[in-house]
C-alpha positions, 0 to 999 in steps of 0.5 A: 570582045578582047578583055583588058589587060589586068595591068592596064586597069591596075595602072589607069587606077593608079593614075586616077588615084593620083589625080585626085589626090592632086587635085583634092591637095591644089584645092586645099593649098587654094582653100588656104592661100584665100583665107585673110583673118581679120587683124585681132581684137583685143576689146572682144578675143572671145568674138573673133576667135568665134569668127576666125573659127567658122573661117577655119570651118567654112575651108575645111582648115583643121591643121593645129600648126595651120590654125596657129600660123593664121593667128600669130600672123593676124597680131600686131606688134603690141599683141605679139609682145603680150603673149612673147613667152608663148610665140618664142617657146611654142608647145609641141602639141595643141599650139592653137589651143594654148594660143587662143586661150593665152590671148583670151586670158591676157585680153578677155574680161574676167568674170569679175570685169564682166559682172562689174559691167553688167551690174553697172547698166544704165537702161537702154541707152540707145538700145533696142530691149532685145539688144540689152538682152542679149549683151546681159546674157553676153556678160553673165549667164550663170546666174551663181557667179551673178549672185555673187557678184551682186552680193558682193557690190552691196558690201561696204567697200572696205569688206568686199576689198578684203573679200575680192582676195579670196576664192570662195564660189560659194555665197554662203561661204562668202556671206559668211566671211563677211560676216566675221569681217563686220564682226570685227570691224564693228567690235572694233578689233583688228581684222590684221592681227599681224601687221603693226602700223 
């Protein structure tokens, strides 16, 4: 039996590397020719970057330049134009990530507006208790913010006005400075000082 000619072998392997690698590069180029996001949701950007991302997952799309063609192309007119500084001067690196969280500060609920909400629910409406649940948990599962939040809506609304400006996370610390509010407010002195009417 006659052995193969080493150049032969080394020549065929080449070819069949390059078949493959042709091949693996056809499936990606179809992977991400098929994918259609949805137009994006302004009500909930949280819900469909999670859907936009099993998307990307489920194609194997990993690209950051990929990721970000996608969702600029998934924008309306008036979501684009929200987010204009960010579309006309891209960053370098991590263009995705400063998109998704560009879109998610300009049209997710703050803490706050989730709180507000939460501690808004009326019963069960037309839901099922679990599926009360689980919007509670959607709105607030950190139960320090939803301490403060609950303090804070039981203020008068005068003090929890002068307190919304502040940053304290801490409850004592913020108990505290309502304390010094209603302090003054009951002496009667002037919690401005500085400004003159």
């Amino acid at each position: 039996m006659a052995q193969p000619d080493l150049s032969q072998v080394a020549n065929l392997t080449g070819q069949l590397q390059a078949l493959a690698a042709s091949t693996n590069f056809r499936e990606q180029q179809i992977n991400s020719v098929s994918i259609k996001l949805p137009e994006f949701w302004t009500k909930s950007p949280e819900v469909w970057f999670a859907r936009v991302e099993a998307q990307f997952n489920t194609k194997k799309i990993t690209q950051d330049q990929t990721r970000y063609d996608y969702v600029v192309s998934s924008l309306d007119i008036n979501t684009a134009e929200e987010i204009q500084s960010l579309l006309v001067n891209a960053p370098h690196l991590d263009k995705y990530g400063s998109l998704k969280k560009a879109l998610i500060k300009t049209f997710g609920k703050s803490q706050t507006q989730k709180d507000t909400e939460l501690l808004n629910l009326n019963g069960l409406g037309n839901k099922r208790p679990t599926a009360l649940l689980r919007k509670i948990n959607a709105l607030n599962d950190e139960p320090v913010t939803l301490k403060r939040a609950l303090f804070l809506m039981n203020l008068p609304p005068d003090i929890r006005g002068i307190l919304a400006g502040h940053n304290l996370t801490d409850t004592e610390e913020l108990a505290e400075a309502a304390d010094r509010i209603w302090e003054t407010r009951m002496s009667g002195g002037n919690i401005f000082p500085h400004h003159h009417s």
